[in-house]
PyMOL Python script that loads the backbone (N, CA, C, O; Angstrom):
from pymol import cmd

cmd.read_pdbstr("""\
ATOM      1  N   UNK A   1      32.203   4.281  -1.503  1.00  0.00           N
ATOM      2  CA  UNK A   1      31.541   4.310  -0.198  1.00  0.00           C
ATOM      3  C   UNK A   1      30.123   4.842  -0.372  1.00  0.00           C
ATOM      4  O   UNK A   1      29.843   5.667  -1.242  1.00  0.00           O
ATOM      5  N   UNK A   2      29.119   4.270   0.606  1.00  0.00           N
ATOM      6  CA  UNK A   2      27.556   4.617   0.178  1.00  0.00           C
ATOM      7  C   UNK A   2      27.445   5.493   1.306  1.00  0.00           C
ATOM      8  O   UNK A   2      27.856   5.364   2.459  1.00  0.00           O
ATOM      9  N   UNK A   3      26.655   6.626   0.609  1.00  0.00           N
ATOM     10  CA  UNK A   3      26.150   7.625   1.946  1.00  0.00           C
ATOM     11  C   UNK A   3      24.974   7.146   2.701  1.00  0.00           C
ATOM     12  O   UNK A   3      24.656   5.964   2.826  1.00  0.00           O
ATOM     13  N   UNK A   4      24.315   8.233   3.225  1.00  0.00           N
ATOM     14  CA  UNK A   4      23.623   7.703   4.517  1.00  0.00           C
ATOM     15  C   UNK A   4      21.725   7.659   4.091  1.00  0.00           C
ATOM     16  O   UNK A   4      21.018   8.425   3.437  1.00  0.00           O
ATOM     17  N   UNK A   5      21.466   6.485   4.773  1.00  0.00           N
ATOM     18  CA  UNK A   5      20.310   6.002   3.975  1.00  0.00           C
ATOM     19  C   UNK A   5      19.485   7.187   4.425  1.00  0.00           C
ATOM     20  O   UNK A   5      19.752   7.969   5.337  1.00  0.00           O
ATOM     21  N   UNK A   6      18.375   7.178   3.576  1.00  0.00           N
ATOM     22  CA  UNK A   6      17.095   8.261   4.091  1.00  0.00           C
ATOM     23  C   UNK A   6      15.619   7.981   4.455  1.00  0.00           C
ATOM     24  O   UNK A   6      14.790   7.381   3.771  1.00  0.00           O
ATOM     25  N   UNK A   7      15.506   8.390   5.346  1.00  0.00           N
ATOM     26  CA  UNK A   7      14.204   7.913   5.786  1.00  0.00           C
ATOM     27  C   UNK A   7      13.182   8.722   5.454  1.00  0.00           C
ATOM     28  O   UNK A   7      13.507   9.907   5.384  1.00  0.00           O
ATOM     29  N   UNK A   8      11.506   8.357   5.114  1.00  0.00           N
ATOM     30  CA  UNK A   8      10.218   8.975   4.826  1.00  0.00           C
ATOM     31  C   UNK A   8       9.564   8.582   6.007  1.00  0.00           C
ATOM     32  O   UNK A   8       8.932   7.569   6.305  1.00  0.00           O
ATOM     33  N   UNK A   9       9.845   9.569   6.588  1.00  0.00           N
ATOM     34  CA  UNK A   9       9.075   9.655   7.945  1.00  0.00           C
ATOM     35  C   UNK A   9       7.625  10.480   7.966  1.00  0.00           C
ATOM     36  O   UNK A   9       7.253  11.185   7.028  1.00  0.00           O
ATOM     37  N   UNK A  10       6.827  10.261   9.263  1.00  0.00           N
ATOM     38  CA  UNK A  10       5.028  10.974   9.217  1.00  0.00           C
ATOM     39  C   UNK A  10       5.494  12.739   9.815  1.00  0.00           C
ATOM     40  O   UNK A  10       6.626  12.808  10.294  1.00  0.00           O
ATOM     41  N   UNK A  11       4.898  13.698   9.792  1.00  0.00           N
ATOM     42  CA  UNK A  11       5.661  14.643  10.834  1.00  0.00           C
ATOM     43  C   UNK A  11       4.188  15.712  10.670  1.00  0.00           C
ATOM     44  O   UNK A  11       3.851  16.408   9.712  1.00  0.00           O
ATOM     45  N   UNK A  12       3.534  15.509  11.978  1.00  0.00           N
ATOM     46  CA  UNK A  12       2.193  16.349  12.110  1.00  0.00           C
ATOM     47  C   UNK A  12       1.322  16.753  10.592  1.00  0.00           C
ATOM     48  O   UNK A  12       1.078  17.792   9.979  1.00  0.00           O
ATOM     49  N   UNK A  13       1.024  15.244  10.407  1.00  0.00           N
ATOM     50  CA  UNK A  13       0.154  15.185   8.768  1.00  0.00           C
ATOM     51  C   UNK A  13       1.140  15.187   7.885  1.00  0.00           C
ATOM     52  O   UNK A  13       0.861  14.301   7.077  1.00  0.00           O
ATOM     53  N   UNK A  14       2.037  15.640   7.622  1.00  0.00           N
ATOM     54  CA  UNK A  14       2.798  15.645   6.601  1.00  0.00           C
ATOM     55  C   UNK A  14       4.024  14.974   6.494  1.00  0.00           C
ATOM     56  O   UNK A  14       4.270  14.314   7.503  1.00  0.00           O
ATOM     57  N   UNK A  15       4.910  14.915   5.582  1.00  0.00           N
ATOM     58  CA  UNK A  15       5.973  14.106   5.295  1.00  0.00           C
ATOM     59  C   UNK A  15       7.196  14.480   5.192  1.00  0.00           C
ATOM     60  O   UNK A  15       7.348  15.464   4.469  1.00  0.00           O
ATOM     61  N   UNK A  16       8.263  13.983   5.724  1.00  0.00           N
ATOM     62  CA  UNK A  16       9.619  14.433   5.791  1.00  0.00           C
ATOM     63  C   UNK A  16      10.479  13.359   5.327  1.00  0.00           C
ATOM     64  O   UNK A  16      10.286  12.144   5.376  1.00  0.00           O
ATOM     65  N   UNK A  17      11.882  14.299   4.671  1.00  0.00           N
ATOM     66  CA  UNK A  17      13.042  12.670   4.908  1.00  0.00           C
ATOM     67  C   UNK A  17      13.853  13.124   5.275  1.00  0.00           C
ATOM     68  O   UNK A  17      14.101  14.235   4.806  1.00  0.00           O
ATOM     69  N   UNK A  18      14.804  12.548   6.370  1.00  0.00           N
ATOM     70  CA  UNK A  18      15.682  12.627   6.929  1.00  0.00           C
ATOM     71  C   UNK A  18      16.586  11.563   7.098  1.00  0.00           C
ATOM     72  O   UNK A  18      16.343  10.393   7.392  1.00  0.00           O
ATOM     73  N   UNK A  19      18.129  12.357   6.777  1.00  0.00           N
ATOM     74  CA  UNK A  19      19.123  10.849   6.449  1.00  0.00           C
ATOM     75  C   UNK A  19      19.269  10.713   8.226  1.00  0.00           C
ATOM     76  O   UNK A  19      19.077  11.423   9.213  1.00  0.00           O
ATOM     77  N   UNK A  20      19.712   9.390   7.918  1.00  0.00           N
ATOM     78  CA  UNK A  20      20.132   8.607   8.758  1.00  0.00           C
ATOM     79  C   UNK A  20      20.700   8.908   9.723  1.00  0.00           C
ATOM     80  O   UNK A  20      21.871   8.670   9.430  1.00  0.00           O
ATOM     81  N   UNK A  21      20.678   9.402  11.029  1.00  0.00           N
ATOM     82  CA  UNK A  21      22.234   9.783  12.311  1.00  0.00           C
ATOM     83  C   UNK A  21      21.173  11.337  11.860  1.00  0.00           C
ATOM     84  O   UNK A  21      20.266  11.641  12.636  1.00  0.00           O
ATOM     85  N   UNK A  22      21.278  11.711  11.305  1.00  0.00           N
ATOM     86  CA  UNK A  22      20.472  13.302  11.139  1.00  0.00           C
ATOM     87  C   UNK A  22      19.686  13.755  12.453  1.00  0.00           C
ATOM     88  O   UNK A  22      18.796  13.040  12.914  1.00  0.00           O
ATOM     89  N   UNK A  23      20.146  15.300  13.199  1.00  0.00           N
ATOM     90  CA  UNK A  23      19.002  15.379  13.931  1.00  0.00           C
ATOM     91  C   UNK A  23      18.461  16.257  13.480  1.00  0.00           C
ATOM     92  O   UNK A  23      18.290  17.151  14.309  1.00  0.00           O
ATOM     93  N   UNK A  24      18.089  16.462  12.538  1.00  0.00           N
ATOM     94  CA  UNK A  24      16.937  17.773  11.725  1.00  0.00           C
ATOM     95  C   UNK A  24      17.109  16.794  10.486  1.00  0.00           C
ATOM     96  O   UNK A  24      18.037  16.063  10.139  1.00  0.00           O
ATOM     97  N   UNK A  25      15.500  17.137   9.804  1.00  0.00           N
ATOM     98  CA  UNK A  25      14.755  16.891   8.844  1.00  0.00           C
ATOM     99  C   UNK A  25      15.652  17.384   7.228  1.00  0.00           C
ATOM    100  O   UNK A  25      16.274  18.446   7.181  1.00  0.00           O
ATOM    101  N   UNK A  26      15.593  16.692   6.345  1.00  0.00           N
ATOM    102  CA  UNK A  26      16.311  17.195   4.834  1.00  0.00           C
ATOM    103  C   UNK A  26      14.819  18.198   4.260  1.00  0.00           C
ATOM    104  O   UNK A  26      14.597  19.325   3.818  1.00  0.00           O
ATOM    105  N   UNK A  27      14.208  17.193   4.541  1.00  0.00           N
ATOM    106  CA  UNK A  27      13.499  18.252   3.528  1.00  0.00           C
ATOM    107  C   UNK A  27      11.754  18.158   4.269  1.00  0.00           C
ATOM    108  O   UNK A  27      11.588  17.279   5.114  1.00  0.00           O
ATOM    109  N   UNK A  28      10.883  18.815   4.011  1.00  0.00           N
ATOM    110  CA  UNK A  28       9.531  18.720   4.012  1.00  0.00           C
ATOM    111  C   UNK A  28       8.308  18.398   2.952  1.00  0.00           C
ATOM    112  O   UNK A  28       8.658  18.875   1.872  1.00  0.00           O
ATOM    113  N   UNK A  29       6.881  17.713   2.821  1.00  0.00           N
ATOM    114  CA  UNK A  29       6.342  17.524   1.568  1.00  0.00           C
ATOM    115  C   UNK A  29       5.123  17.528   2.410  1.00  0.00           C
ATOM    116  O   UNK A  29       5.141  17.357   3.629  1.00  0.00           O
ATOM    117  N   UNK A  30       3.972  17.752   1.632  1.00  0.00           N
ATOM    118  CA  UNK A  30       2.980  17.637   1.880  1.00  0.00           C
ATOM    119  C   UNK A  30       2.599  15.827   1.947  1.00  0.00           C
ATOM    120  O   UNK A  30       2.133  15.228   2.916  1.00  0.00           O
ATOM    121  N   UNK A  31       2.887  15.378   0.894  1.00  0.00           N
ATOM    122  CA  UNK A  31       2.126  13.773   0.467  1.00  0.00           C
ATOM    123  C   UNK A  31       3.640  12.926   0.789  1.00  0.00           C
ATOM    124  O   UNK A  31       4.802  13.276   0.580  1.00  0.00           O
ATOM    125  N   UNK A  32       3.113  11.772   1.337  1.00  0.00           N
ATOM    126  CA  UNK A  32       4.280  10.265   1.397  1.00  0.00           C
ATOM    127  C   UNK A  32       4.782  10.519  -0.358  1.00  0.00           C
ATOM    128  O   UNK A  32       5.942  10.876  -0.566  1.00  0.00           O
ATOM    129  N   UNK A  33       4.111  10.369  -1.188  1.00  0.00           N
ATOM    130  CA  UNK A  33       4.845  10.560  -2.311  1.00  0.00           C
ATOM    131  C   UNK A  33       5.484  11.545  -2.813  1.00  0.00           C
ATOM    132  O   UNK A  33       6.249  11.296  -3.744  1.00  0.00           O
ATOM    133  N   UNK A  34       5.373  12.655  -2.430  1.00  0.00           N
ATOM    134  CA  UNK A  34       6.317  13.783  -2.923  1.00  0.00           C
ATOM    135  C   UNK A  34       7.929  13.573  -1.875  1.00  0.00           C
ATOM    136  O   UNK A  34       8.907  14.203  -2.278  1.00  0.00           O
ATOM    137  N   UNK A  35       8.047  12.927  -0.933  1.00  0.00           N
ATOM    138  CA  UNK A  35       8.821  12.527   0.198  1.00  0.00           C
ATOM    139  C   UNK A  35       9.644  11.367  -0.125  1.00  0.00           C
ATOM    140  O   UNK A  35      10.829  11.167   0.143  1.00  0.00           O
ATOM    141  N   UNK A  36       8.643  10.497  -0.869  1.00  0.00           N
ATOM    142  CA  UNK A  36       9.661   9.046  -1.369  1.00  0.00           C
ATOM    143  C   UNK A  36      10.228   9.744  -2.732  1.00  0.00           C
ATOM    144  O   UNK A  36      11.268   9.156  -3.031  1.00  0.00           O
ATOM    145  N   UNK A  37       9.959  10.688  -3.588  1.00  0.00           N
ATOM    146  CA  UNK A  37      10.649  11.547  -4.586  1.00  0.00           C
ATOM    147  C   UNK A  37      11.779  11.511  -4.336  1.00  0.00           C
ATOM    148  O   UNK A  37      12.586  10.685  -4.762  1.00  0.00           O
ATOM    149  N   UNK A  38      12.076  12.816  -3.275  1.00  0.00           N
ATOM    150  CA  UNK A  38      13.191  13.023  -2.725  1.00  0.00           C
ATOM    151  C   UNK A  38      13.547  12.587  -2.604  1.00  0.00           C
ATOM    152  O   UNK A  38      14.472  12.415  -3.397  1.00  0.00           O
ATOM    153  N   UNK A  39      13.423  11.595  -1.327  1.00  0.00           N
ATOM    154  CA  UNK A  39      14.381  10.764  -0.799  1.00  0.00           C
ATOM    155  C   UNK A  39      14.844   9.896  -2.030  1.00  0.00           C
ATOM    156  O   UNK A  39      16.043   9.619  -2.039  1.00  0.00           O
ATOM    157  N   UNK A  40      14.081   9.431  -3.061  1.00  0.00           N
ATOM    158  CA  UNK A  40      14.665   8.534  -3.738  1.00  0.00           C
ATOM    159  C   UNK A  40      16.321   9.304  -4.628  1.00  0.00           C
ATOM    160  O   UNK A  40      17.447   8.818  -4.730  1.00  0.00           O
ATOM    161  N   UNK A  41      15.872  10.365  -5.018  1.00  0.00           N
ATOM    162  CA  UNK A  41      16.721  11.465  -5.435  1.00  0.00           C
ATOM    163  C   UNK A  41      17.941  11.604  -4.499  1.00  0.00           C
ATOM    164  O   UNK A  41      19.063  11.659  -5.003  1.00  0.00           O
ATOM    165  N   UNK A  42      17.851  11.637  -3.749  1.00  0.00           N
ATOM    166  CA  UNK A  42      19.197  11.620  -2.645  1.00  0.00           C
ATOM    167  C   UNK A  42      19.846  10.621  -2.639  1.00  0.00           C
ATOM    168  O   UNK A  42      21.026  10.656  -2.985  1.00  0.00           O
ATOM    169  N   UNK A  43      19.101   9.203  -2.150  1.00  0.00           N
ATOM    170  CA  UNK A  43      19.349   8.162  -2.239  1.00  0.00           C
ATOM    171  C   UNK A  43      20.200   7.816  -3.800  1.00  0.00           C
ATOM    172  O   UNK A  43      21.407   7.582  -3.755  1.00  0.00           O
ATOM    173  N   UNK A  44      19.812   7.814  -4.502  1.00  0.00           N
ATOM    174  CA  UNK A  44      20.609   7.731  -6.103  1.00  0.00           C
ATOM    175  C   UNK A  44      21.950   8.430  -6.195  1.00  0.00           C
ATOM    176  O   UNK A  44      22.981   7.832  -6.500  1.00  0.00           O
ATOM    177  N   UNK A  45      21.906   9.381  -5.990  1.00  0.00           N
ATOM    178  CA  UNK A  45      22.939  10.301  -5.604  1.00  0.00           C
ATOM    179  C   UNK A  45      23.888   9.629  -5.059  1.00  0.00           C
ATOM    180  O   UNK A  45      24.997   9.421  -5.551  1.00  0.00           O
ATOM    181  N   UNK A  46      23.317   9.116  -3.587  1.00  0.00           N
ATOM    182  CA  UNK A  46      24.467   8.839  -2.279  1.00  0.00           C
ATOM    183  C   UNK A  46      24.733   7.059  -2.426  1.00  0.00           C
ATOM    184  O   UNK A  46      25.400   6.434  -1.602  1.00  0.00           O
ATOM    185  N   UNK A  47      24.126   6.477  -3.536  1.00  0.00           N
ATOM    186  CA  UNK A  47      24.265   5.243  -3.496  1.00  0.00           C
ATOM    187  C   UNK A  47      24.011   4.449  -2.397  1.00  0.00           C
ATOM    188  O   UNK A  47      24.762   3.582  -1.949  1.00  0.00           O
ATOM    189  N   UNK A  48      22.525   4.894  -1.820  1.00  0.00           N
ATOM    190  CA  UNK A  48      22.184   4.582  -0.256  1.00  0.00           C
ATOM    191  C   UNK A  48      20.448   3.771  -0.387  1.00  0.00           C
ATOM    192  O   UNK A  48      20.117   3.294  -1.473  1.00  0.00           O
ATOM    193  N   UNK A  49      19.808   3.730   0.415  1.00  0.00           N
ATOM    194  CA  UNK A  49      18.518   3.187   0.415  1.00  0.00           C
ATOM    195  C   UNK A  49      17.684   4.272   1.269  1.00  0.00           C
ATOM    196  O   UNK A  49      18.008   5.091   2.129  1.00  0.00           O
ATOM    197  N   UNK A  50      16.123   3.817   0.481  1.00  0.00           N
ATOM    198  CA  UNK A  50      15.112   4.740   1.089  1.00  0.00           C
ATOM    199  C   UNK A  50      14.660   3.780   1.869  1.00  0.00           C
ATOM    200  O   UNK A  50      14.437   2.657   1.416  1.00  0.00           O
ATOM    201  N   UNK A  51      14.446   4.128   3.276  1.00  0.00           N
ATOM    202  CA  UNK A  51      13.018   3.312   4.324  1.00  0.00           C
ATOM    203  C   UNK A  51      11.981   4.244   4.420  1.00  0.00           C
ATOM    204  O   UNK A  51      12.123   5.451   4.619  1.00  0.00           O
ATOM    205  N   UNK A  52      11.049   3.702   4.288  1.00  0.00           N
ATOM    206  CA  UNK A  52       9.427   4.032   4.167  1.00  0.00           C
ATOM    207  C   UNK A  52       8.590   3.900   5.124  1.00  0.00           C
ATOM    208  O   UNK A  52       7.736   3.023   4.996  1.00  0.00           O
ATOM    209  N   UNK A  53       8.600   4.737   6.354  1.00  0.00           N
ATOM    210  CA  UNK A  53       7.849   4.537   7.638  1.00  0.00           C
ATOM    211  C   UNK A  53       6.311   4.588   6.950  1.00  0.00           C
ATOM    212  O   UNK A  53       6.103   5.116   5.857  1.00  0.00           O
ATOM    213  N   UNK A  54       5.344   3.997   7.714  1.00  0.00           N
ATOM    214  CA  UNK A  54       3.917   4.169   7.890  1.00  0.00           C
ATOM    215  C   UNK A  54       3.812   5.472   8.842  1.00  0.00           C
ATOM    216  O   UNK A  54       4.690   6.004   9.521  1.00  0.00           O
ATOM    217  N   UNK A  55       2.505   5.798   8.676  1.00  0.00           N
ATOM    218  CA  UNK A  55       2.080   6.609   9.742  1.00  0.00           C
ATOM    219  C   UNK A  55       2.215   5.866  11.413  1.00  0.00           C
ATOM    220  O   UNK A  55       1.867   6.541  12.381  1.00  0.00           O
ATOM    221  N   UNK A  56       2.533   5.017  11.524  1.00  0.00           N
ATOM    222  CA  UNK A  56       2.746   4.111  12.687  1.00  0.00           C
ATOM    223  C   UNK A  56       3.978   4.171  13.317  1.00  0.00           C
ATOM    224  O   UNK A  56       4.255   3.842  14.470  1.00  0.00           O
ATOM    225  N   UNK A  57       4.920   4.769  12.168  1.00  0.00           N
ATOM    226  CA  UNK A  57       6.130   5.236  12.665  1.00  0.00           C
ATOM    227  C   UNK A  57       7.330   3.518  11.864  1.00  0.00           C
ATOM    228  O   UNK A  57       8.539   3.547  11.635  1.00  0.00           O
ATOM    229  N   UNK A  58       6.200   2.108  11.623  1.00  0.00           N
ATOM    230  CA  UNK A  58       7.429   1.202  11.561  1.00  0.00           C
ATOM    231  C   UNK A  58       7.780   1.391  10.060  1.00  0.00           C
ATOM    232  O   UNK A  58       6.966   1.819   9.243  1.00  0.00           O
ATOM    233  N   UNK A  59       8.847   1.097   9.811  1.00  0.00           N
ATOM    234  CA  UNK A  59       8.746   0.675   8.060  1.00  0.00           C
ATOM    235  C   UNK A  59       8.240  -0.393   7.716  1.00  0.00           C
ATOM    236  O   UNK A  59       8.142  -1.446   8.346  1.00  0.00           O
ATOM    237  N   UNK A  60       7.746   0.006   6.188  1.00  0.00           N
ATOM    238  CA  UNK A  60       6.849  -0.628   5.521  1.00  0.00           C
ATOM    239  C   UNK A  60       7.633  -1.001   4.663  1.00  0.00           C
ATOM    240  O   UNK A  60       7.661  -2.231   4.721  1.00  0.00           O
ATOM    241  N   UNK A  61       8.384  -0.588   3.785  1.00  0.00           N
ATOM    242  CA  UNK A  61       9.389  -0.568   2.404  1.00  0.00           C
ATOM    243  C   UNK A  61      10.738  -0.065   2.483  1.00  0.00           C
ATOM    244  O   UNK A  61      11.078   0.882   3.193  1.00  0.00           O
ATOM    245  N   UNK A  62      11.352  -0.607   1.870  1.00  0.00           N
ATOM    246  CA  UNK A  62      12.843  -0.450   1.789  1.00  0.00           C
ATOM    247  C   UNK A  62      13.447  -0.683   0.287  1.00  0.00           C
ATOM    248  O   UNK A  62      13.051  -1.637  -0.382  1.00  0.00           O
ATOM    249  N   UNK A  63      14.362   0.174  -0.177  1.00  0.00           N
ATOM    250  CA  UNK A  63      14.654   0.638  -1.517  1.00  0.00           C
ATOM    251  C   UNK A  63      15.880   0.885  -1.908  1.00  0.00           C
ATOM    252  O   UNK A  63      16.205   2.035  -2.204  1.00  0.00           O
ATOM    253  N   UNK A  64      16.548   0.094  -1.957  1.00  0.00           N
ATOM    254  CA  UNK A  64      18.570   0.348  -2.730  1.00  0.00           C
ATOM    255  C   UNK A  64      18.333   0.997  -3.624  1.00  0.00           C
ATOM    256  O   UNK A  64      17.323   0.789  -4.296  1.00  0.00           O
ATOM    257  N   UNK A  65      19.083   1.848  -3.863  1.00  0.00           N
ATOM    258  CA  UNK A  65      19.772   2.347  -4.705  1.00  0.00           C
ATOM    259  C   UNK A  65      21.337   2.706  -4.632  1.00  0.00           C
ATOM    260  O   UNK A  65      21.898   3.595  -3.991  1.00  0.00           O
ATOM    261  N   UNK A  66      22.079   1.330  -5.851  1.00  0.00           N
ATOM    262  CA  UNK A  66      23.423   1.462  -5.781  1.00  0.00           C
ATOM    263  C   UNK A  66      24.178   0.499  -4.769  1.00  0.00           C
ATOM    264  O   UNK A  66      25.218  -0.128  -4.971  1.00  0.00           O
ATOM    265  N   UNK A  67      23.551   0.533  -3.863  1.00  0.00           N
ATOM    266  CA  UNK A  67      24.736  -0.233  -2.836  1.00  0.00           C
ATOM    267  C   UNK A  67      24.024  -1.778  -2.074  1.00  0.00           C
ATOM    268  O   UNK A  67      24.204  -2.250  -0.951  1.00  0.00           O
ATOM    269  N   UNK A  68      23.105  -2.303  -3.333  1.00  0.00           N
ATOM    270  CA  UNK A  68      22.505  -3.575  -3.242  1.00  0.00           C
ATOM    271  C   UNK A  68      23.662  -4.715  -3.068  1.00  0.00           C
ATOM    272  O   UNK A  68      24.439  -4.915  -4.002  1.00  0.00           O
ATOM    273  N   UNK A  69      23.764  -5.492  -1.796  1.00  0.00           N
ATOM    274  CA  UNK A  69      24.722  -6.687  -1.766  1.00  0.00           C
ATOM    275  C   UNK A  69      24.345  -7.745  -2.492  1.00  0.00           C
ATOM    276  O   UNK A  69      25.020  -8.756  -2.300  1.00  0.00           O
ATOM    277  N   UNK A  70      23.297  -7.839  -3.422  1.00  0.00           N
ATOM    278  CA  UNK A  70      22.497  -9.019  -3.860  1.00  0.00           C
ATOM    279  C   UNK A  70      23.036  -8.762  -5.889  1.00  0.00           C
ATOM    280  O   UNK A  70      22.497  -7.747  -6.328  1.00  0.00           O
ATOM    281  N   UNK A  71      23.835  -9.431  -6.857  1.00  0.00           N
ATOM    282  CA  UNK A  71      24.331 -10.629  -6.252  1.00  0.00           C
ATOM    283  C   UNK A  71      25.397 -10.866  -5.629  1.00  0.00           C
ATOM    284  O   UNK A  71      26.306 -10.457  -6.352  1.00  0.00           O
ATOM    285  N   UNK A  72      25.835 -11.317  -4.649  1.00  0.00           N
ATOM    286  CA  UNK A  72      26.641 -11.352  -4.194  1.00  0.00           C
ATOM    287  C   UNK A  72      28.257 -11.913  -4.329  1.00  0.00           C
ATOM    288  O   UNK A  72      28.476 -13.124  -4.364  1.00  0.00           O
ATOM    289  N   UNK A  73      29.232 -11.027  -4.392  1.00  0.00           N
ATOM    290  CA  UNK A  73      30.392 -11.476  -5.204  1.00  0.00           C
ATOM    291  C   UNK A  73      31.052 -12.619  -4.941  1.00  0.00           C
ATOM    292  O   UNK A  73      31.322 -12.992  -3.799  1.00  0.00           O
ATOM    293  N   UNK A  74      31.475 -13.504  -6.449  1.00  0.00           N
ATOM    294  CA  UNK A  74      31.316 -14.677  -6.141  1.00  0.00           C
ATOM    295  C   UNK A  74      31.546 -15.326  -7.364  1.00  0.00           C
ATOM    296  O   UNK A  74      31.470 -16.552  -7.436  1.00  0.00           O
TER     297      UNK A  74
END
""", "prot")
cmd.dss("prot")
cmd.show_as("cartoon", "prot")
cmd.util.cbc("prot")
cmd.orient("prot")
């Protein structure tokens, strides 16, 4: 079973990820990249995917790790 994906969200200049259904933040970072770290780190772990908000709030990128349906069994 895959855990719960994590998001790199904007949060007053700085960067957060927070899994999925979560109502508080996992962790805090100064830079989008110290944030997609983490999250990627969790994500590996939980066999889940990172989404990559913009400062705009939409996602930009999206990232399996582990629980890719592609190729598909068959």
């Amino acid at each position: 079973m895959s855990g719960k994906n994590q998001h790199v969200v904007s949060r007053d200049g700085n960067w957060a990820v927070r899994g999925e259904g979560n109502t508080r933040d996992t962790s805090h970072h100064r830079t989008q990249a110290e944030a997609e770290r983490a999250a990627r780190d969790i994500a590996i772990n939980q066999k889940s995917e990172v989404l990559i908000h913009g400062e705009n709030g939409r996602i930009r990128e999206r990232n399996s790790y582990g629980n890719d349906p592609f190729p598909p069994p068959g």
